[in-house]
TORTOR-779185 format. One record per residue: residue number from 1; residue in three letters; x, z, y of N, C-alpha, C, CB in turn. Coordinates in Angstrom, 3 decimals. Glycine has a CB too. Example, Ala and Ser with C-alpha at 12.3 -4.5 7.8 and 13.67 -1.06 7.14 Angstrom:
REM TORTOR-779185
1 | ALA | 13.190 | 7.800 | -5.690 | 12.300 | 7.800 | -4.500 | 13.200 | 7.800 | -3.300 | 11.308 | 9.046 | -4.473 .
2 | SER | 12.850 | 7.080 | -2.250 | 13.670 | 7.140 | -1.060 | 12.900 | 7.870 | 0.030 | 14.084 | 5.725 | -0.598 .
***
This chain:
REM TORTOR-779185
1 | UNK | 39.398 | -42.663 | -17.283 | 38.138 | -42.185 | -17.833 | 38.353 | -41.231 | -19.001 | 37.287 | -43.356 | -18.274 .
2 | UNK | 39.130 | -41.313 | -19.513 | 39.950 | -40.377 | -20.922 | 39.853 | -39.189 | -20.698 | 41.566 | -40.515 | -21.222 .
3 | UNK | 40.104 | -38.867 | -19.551 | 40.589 | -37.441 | -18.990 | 40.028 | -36.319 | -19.597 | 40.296 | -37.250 | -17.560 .
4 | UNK | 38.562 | -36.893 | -19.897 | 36.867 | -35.825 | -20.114 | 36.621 | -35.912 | -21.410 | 35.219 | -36.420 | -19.297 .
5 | UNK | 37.102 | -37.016 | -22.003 | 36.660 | -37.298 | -22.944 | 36.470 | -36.081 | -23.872 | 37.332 | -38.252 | -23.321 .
6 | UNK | 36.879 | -35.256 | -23.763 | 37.042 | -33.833 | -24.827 | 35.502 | -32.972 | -24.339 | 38.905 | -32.583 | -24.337 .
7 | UNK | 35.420 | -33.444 | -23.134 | 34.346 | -32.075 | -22.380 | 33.143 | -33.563 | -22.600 | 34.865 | -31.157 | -19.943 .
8 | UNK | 32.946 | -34.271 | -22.659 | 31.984 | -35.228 | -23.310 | 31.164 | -35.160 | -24.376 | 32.502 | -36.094 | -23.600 .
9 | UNK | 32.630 | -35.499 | -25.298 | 31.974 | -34.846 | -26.638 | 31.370 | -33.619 | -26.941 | 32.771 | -34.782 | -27.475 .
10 | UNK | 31.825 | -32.827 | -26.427 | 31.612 | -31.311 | -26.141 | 29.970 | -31.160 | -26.022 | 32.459 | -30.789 | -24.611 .
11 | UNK | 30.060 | -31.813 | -24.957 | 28.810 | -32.044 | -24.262 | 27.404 | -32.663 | -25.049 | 29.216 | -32.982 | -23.180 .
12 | UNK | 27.736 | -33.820 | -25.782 | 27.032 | -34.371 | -26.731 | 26.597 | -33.278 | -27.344 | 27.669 | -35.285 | -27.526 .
13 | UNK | 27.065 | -32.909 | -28.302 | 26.811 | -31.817 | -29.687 | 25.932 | -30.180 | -28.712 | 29.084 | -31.228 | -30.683 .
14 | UNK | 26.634 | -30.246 | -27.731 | 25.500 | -29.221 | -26.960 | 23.995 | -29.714 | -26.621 | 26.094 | -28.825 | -25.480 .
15 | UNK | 24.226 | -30.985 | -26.080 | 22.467 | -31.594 | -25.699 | 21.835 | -31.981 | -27.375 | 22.490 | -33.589 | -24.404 .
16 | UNK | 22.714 | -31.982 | -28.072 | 22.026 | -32.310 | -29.632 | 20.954 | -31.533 | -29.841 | 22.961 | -32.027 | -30.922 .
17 | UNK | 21.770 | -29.838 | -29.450 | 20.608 | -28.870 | -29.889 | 20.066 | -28.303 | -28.486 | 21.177 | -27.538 | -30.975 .
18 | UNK | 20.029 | -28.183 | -27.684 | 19.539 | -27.487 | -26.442 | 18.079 | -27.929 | -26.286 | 20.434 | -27.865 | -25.103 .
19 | UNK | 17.794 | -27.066 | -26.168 | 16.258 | -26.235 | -26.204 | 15.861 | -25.400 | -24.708 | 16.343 | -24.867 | -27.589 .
20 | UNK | 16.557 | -24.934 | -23.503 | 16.409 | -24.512 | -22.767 | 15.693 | -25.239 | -21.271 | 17.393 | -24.056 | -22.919 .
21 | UNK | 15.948 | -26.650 | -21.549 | 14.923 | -27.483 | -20.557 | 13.404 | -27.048 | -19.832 | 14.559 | -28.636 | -21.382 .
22 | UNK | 13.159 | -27.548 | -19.100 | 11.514 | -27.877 | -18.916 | 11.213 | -26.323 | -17.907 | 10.381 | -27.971 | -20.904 .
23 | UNK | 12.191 | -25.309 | -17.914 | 11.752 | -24.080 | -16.854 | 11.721 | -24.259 | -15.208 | 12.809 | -22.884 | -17.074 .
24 | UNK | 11.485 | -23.494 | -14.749 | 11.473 | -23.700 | -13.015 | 12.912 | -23.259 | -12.851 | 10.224 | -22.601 | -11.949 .
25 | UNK | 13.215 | -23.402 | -11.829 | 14.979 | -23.016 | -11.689 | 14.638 | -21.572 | -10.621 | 16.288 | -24.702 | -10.625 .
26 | UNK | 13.534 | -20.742 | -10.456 | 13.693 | -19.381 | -10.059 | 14.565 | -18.833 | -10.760 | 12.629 | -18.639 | -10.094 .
27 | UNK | 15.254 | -17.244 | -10.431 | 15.436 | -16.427 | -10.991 | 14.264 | -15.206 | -11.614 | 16.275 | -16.175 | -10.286 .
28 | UNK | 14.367 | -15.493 | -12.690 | 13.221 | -14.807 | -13.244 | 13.126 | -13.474 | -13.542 | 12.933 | -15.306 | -14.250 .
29 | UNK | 14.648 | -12.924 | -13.296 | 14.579 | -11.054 | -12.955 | 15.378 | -10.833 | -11.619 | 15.520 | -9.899 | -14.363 .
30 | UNK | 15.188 | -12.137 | -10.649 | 15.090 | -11.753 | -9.403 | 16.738 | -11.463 | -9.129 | 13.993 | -10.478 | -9.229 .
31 | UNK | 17.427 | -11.459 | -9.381 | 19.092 | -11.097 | -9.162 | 20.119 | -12.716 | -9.379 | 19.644 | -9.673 | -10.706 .
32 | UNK | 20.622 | -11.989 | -8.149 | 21.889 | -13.365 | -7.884 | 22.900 | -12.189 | -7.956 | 21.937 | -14.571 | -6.016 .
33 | UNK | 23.763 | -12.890 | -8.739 | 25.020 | -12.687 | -8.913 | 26.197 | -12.970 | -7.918 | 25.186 | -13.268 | -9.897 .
34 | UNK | 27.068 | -13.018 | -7.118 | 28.036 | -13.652 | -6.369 | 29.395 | -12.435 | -7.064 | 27.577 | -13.685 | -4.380 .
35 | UNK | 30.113 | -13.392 | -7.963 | 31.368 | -13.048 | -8.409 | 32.276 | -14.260 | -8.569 | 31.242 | -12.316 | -9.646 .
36 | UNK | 33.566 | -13.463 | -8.978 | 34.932 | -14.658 | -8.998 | 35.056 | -16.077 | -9.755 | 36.150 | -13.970 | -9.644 .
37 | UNK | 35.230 | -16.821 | -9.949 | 35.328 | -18.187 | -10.358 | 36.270 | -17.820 | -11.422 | 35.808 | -19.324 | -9.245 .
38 | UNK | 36.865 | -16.407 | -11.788 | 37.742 | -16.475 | -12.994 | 36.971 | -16.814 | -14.138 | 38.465 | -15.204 | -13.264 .
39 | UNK | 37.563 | -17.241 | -14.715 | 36.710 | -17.389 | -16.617 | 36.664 | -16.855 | -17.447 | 36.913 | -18.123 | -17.518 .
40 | UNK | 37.483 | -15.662 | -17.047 | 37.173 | -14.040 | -18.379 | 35.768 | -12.984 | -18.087 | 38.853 | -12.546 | -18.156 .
41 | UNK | 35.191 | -13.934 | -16.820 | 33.995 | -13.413 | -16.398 | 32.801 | -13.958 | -16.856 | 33.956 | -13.436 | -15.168 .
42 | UNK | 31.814 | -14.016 | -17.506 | 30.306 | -14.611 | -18.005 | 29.392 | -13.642 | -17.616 | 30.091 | -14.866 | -19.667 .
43 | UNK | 28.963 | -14.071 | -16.744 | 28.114 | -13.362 | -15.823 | 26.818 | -12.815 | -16.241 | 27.867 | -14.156 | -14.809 .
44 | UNK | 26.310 | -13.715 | -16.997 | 24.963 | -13.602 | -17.769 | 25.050 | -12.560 | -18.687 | 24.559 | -14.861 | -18.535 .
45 | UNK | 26.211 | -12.766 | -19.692 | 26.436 | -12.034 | -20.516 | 26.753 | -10.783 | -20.356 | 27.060 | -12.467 | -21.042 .
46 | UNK | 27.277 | -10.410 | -18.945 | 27.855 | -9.372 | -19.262 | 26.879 | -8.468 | -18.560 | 29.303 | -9.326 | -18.927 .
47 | UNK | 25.714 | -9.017 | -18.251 | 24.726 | -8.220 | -18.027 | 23.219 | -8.298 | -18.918 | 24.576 | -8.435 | -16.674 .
48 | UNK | 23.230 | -8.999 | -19.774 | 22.300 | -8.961 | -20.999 | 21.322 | -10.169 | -20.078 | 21.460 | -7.089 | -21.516 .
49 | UNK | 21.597 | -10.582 | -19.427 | 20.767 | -12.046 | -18.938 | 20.753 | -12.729 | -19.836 | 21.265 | -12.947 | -17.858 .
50 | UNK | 19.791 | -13.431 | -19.484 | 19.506 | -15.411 | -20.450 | 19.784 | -16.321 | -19.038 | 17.053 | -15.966 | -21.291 .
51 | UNK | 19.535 | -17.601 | -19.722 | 19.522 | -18.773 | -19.029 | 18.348 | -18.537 | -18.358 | 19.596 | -20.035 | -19.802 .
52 | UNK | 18.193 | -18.739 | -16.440 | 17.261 | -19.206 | -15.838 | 16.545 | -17.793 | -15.104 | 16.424 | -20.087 | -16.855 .
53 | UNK | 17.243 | -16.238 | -15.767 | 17.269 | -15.176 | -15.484 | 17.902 | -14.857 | -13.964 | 17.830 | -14.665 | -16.532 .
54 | UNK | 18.936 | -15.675 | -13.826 | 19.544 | -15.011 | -12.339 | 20.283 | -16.081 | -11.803 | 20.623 | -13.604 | -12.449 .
55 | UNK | 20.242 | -16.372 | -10.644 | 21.523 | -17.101 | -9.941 | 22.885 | -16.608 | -10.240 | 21.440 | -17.001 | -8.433 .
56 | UNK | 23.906 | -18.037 | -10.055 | 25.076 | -17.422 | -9.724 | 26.171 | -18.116 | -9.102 | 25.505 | -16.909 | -10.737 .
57 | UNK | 26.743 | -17.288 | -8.344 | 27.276 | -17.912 | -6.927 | 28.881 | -17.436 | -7.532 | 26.538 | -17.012 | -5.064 .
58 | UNK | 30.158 | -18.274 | -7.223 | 31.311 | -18.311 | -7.965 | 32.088 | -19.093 | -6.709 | 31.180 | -19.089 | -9.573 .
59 | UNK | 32.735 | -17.911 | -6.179 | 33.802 | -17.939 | -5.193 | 35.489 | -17.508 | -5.259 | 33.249 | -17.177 | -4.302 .
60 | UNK | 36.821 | -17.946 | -5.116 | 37.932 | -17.068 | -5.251 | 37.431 | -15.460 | -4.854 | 39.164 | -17.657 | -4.244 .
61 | UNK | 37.557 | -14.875 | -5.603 | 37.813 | -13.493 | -5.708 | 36.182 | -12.661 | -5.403 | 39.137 | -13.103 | -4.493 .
62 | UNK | 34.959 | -13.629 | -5.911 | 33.995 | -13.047 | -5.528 | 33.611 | -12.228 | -4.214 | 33.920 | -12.507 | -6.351 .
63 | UNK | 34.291 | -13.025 | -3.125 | 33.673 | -12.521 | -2.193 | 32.653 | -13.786 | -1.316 | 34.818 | -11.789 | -1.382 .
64 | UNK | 32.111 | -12.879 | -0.398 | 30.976 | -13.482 | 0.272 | 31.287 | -14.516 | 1.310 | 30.203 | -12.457 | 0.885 .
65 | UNK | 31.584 | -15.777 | 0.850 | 32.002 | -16.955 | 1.780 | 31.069 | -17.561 | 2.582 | 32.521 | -17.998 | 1.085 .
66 | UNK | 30.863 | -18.159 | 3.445 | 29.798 | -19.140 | 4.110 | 29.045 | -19.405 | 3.557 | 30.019 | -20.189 | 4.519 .
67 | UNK | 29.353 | -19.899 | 2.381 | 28.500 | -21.107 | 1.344 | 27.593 | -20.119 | 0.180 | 29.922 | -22.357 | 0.254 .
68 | UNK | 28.522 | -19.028 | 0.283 | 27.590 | -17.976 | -0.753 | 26.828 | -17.034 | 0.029 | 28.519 | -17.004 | -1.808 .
69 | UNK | 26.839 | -17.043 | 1.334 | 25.855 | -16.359 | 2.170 | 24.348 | -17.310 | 2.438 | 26.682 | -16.038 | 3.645 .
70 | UNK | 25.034 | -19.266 | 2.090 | 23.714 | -19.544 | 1.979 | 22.947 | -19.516 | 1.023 | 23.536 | -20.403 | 2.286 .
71 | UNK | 23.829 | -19.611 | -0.031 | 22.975 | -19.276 | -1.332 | 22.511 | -18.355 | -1.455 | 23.416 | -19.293 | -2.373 .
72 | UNK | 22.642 | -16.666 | -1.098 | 21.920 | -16.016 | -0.894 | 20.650 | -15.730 | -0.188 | 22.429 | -15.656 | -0.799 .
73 | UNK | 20.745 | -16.224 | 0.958 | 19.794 | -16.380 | 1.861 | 18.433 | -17.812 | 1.178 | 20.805 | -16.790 | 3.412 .
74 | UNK | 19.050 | -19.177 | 0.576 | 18.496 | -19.768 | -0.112 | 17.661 | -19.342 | -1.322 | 19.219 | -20.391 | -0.273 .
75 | UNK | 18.222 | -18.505 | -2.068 | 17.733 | -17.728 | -3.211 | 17.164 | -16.597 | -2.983 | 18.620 | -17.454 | -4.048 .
76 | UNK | 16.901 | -16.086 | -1.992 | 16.185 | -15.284 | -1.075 | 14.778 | -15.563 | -1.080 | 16.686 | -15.431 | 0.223 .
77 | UNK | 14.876 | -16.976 | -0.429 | 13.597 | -17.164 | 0.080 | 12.868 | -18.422 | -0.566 | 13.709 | -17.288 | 1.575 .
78 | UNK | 13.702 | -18.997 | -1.210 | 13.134 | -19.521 | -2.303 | 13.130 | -19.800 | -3.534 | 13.012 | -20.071 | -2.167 .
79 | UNK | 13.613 | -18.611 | -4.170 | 14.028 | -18.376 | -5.938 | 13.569 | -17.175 | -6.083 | 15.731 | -18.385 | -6.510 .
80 | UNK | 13.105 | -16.225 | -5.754 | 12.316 | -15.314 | -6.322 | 13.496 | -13.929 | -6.419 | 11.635 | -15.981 | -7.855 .
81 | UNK | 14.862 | -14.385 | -5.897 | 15.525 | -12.867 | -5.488 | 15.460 | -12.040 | -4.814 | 16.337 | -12.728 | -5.242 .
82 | UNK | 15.659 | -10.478 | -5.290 | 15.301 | -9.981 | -4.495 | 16.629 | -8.678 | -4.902 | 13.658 | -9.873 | -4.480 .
83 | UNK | 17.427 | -8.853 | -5.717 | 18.728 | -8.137 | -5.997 | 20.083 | -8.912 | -5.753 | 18.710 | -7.717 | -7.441 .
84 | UNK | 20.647 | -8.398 | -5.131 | 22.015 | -9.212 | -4.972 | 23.101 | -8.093 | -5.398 | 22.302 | -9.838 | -3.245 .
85 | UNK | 24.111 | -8.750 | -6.754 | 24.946 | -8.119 | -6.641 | 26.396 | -9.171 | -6.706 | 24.682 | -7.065 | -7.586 .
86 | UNK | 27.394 | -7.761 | -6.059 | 28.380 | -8.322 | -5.656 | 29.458 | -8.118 | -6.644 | 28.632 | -7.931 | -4.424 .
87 | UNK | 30.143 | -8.982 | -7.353 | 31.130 | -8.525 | -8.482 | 32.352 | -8.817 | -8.380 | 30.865 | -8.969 | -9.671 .
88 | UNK | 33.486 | -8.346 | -7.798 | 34.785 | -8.603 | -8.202 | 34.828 | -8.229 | -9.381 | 35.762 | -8.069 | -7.506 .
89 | UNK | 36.445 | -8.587 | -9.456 | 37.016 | -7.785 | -11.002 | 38.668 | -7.238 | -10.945 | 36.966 | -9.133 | -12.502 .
90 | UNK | 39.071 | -6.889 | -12.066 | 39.986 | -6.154 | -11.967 | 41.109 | -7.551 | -12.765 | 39.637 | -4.491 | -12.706 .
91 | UNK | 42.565 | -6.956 | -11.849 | 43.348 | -8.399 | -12.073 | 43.262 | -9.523 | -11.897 | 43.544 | -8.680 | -12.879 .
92 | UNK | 42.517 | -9.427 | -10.723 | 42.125 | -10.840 | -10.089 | 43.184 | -11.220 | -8.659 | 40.292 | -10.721 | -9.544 .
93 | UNK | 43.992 | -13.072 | -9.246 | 44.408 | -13.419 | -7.950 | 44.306 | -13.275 | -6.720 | 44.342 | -14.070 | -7.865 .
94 | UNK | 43.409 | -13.401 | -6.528 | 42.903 | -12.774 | -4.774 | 42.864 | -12.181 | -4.173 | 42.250 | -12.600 | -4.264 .
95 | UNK | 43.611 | -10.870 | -5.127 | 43.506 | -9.567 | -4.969 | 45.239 | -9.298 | -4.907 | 42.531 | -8.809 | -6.245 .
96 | UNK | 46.123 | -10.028 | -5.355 | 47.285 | -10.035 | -5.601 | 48.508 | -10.131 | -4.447 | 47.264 | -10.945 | -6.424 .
97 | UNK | 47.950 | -10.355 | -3.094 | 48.496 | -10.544 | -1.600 | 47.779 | -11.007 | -0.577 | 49.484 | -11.353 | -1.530 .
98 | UNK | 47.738 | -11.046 | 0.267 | 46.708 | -12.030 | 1.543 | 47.112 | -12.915 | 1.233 | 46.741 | -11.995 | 3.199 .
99 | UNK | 46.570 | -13.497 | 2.836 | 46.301 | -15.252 | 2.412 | 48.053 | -15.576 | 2.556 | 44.974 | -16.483 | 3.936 .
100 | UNK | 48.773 | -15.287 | 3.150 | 49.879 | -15.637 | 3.900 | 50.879 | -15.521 | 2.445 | 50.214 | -14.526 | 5.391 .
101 | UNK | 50.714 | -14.460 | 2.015 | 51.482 | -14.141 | 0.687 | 51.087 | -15.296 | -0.604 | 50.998 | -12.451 | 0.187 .
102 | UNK | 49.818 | -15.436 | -0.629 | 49.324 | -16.713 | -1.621 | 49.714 | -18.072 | -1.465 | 47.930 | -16.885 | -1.587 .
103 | UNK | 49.611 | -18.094 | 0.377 | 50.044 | -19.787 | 0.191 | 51.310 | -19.917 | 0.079 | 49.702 | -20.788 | 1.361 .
104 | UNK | 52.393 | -18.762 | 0.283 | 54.055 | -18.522 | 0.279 | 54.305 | -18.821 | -1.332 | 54.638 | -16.663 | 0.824 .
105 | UNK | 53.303 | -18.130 | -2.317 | 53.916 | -18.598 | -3.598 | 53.148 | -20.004 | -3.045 | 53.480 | -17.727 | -5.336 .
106 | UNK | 52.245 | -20.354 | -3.324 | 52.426 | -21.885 | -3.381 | 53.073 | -22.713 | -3.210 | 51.999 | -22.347 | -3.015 .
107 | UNK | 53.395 | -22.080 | -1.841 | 54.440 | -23.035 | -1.240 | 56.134 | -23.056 | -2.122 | 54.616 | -22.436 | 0.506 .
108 | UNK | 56.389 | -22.167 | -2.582 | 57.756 | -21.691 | -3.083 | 57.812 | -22.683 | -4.873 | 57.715 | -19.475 | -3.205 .
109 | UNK | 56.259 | -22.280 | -5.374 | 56.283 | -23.238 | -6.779 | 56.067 | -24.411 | -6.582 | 55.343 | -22.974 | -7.821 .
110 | UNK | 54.954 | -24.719 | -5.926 | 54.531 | -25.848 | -5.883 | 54.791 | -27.087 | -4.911 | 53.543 | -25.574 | -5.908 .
111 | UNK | 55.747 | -26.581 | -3.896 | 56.076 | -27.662 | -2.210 | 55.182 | -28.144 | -1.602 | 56.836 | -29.010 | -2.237 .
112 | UNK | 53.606 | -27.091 | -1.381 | 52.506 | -27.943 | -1.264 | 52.262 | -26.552 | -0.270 | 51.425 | -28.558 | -2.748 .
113 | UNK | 52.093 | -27.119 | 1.283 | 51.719 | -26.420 | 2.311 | 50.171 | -25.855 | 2.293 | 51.998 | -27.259 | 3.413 .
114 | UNK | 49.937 | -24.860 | 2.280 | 48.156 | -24.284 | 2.408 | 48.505 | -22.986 | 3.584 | 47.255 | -23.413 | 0.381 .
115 | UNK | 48.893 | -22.777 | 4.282 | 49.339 | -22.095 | 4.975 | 48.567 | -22.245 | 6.042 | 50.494 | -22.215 | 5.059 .
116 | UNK | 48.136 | -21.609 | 6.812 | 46.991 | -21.174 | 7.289 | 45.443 | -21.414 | 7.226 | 47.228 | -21.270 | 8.147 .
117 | UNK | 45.233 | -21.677 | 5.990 | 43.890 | -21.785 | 5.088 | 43.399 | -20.663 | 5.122 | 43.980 | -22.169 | 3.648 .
118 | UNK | 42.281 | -20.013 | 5.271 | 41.635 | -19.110 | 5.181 | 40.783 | -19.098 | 3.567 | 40.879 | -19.166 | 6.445 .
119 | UNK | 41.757 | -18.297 | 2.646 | 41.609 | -17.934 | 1.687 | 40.649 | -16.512 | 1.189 | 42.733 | -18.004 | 1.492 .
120 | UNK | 40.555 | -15.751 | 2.074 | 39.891 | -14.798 | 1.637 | 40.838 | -13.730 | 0.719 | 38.764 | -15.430 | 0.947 .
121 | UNK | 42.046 | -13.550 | 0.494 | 42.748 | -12.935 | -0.388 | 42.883 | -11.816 | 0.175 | 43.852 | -13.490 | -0.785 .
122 | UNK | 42.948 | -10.712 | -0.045 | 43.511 | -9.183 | 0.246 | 43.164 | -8.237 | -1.324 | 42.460 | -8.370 | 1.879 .
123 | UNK | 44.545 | -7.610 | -1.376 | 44.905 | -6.639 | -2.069 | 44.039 | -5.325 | -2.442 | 45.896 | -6.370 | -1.495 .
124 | UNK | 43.350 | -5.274 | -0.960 | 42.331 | -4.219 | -0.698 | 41.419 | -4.490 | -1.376 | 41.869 | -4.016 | 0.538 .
125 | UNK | 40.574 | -4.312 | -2.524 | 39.489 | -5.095 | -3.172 | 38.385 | -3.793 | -2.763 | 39.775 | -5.569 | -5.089 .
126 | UNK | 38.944 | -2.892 | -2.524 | 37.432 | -2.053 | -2.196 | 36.882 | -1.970 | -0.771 | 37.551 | -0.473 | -2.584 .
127 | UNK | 38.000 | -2.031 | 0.107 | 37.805 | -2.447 | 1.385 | 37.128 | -4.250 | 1.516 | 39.371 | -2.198 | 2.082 .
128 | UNK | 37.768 | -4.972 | 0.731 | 37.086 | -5.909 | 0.601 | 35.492 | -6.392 | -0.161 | 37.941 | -6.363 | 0.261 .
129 | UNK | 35.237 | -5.470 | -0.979 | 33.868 | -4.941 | -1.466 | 32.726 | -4.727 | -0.462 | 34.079 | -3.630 | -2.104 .
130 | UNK | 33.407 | -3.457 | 0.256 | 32.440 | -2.461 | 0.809 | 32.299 | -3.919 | 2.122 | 33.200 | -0.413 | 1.316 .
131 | UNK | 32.928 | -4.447 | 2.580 | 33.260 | -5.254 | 3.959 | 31.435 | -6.091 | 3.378 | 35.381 | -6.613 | 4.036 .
132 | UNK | 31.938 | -6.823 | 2.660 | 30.981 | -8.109 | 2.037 | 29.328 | -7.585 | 1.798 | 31.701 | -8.658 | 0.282 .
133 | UNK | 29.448 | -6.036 | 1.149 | 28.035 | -5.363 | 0.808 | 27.533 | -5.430 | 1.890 | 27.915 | -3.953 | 0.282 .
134 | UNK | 28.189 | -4.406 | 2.783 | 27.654 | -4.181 | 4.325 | 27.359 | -5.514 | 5.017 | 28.800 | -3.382 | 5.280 .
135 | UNK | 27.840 | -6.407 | 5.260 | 28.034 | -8.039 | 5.514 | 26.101 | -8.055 | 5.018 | 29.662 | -9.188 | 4.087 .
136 | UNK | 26.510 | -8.368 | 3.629 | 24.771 | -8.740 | 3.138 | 23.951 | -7.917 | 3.186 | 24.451 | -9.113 | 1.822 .
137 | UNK | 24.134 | -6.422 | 3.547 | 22.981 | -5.896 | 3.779 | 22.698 | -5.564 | 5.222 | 22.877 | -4.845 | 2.995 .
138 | UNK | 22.579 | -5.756 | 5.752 | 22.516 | -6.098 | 7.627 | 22.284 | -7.328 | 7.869 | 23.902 | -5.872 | 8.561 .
139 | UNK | 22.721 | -7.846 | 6.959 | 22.189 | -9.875 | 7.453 | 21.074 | -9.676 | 7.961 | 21.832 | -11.300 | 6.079 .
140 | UNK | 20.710 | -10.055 | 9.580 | 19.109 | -10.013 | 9.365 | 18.250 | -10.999 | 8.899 | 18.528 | -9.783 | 10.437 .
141 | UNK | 18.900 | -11.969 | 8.020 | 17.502 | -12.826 | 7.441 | 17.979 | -11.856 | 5.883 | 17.556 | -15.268 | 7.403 .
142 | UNK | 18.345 | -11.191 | 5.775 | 18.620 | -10.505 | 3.742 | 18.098 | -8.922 | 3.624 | 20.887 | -10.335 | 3.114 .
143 | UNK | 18.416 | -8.456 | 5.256 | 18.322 | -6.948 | 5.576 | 16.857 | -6.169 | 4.668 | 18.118 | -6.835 | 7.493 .
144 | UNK | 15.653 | -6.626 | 4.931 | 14.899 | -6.129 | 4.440 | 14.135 | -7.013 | 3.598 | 14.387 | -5.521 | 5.226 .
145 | UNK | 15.013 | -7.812 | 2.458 | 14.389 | -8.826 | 1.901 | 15.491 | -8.598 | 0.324 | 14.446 | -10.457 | 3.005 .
146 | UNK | 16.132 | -8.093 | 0.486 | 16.907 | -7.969 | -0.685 | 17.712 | -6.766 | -0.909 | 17.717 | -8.998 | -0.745 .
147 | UNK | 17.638 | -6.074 | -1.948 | 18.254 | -5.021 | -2.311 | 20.276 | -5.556 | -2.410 | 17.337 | -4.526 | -3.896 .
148 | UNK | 20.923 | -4.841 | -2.134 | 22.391 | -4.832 | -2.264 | 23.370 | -3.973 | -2.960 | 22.757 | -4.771 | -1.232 .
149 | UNK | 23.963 | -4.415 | -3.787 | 24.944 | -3.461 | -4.495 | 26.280 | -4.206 | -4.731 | 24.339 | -2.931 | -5.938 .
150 | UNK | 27.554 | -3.269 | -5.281 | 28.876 | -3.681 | -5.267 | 29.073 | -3.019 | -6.517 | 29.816 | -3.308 | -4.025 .
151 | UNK | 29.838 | -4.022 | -7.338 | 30.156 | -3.298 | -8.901 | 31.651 | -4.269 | -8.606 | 28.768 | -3.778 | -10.760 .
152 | UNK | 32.469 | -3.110 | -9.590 | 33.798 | -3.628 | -9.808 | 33.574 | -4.177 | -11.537 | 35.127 | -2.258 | -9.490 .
153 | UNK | 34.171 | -5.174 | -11.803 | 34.302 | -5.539 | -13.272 | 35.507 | -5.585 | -13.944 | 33.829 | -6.703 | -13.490 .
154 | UNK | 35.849 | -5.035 | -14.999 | 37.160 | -4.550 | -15.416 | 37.399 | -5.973 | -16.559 | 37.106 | -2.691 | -16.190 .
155 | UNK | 38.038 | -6.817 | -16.112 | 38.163 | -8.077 | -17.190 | 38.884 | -7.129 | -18.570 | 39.453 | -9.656 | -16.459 .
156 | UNK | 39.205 | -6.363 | -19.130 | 40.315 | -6.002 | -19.934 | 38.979 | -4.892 | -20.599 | 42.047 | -5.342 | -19.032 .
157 | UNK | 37.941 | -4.459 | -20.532 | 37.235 | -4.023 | -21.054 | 35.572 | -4.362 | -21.272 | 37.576 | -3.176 | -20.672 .
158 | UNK | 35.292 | -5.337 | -19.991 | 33.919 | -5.775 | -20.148 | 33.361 | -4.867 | -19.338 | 33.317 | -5.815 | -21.545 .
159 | UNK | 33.292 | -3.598 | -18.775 | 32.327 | -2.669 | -18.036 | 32.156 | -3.329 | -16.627 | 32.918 | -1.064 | -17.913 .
160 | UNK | 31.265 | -2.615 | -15.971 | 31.098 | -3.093 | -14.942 | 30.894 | -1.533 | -14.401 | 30.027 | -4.279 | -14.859 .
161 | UNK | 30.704 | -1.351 | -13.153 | 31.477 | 0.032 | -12.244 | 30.650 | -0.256 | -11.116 | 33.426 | 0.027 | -11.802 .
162 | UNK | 29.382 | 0.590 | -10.688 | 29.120 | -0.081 | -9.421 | 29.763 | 1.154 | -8.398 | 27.311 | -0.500 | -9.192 .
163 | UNK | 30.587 | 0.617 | -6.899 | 30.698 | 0.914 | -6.143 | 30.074 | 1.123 | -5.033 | 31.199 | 0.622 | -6.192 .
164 | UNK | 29.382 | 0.216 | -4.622 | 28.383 | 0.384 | -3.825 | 26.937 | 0.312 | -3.898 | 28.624 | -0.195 | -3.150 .
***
């Protein structure tokens, strides 16, 4: 039980003062986010959002997985989105070899087989961009229900770059 104990306390002294309760869980300027699960990324922030302003969907390497195509489609049609953007970033794992090359280091540091897991990894991040935009904008339940764009995010400066 120890393990947390740090993110507990943590936790305490945050609900001490939090004030953000009691809203609807829409997005209230209509935009879902779907970017990387890295942590040099704050999604909100780095687009002048608040809390309760936008969804956000957090996948290896910000791309468009199963589970973030339902959340889109979910937040679609019942959260009040109607912008989807797509955010990789720059110096991101996922981006560092395919899948075959990722689970090889694993396998080489760690002695722990992931080898033919469908990771989503390629090097190509703009080919992998443009793949995912096009992906969500043709969906036909998203096609004419949500606007689509592709921004690159540069972790080492904060900008964001839209590509598509």
């Amino acid at each position: 039980m120890g393990d947390f104990d740090d993110l507990l306390e943590a936790n305490q002294r945050y609900a001490e003062s939090f004030t953000e309760g009691g809203f609807d869980g829409i997005a209230h300027r209509g935009v879902l986010v779907v970017t990387c699960m890295d942590s040099r990324i704050e999604p909100l922030r780095m687009l002048g959002l608040n809390l309760g302003d936008a969804k956000i969907l957090r996948t290896p390497g910000g791309r468009v997985t199963p589970d973030a195509l339902v959340g889109c489609i979910l937040s679609a049609y019942l959260l009040k989105v109607d912008r989807i953007m797509v955010v990789p970033h720059t110096r991101c794992a996922m981006a560092s070899g395919d899948d075959a090359e990722l689970a090889e280091r694993i396998l080489e540091a760690h002695t722990v087989d992931i080898r033919g897991m469908t990771l989503g990894a390629n090097p190509d991040q703009e080919r992998t961009l443009d793949f995912d935009v096009r992906f969500l904008r043709a969906h036909p339940l998203l096609a004419r229900r949500v606007t689509v764009g592709g921004f690159l995010y540069d972790v080492d400066t904060g900008r964001l770059t839209q590509v598509h």
